[in-house]
Every structure is written in C-alpha cells, then in structure tokens.
C-alpha positions in Angstrom: 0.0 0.0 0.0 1.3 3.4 -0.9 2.3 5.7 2.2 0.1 8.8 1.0 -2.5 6.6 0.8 -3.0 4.8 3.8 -5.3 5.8 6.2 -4.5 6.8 9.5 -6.2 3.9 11.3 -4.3 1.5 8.7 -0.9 2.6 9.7 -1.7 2.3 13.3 -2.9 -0.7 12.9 0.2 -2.3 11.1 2.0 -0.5 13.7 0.1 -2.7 16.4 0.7 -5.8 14.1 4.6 -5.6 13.9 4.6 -4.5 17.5 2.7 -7.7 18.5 4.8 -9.9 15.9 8.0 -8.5 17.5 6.6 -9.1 21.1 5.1 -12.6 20.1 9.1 -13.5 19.0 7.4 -14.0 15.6 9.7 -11.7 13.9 13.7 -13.0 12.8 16.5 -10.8 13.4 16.7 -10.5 9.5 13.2 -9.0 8.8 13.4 -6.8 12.2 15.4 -4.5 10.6 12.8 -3.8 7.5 9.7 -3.5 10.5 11.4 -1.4 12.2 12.0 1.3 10.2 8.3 0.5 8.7 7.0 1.1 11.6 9.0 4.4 12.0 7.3 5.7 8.4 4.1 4.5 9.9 4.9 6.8 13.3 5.7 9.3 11.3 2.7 9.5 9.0 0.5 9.4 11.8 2.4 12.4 13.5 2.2 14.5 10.7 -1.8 13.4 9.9 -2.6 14.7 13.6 -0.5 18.0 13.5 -2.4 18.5 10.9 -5.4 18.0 11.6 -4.7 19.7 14.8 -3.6 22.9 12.9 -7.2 22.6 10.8 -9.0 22.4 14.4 -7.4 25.1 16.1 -7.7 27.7 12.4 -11.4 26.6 12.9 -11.7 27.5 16.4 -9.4 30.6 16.3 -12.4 31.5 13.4 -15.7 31.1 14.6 -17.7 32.9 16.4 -19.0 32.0 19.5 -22.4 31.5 18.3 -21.3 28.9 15.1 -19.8 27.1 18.5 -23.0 26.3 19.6 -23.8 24.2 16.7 -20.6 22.1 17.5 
C-alpha cells in the first residue's frame, strides 16, 4: 500500500501488528530490521496526519464565532 495513501487507522494498525509480531518473537532478526523502520514511516505518517489536523482544528476554532460554536 502506498504511504500517501494509507489511512491513518491502517498505519496504526500495522504499527500494532509488527509490534505484536515482534513481542510474540514471531519476527527474525533478518526481517526486524525492515519492520522497524516501517513502523517508523508508519509513526511518522500518523504524526504529521494529527499536527495537521490539529492545525485545521485550532484555524477553525481561532475563526468562529462564539455562536457557530454552539452548533458544535
């Protein structure tokens, strides 16, 4: 799956397979390597998805007025 296009529940769910793999001792010291740094993109994506998202939030916020609140 293509890293732009994964969703952000996708990524942490791989994250939560490898991690489980790696804790079940399912994982040899040849692929750990490759997981590792996957999950580290996958960490990554998800940081970026939710400091964005918590930029969009807080513009929205910063914007409305207190009455538009209400609706929320």
């Amino acid at each position: 799956m293509e890293k732009s296009k994964i969703s952000y529940a996708e990524a942490i769910g791989e994250v939560e397979q490898i991690l489980a793999r790696f804790n079940d001792e399912q994982m040899d010291i040849d692929e750990m390597g490759k997981q590792v740094k996957r999950a580290a993109e996958l960490i990554r994506l998800c940081k970026e998805r939710l400091h964005k998202v918590e930029n969009e939030v807080a513009d929205i916020l910063k914007n409305a007025t207190p009455n538009s609140l209400l609706i929320l």
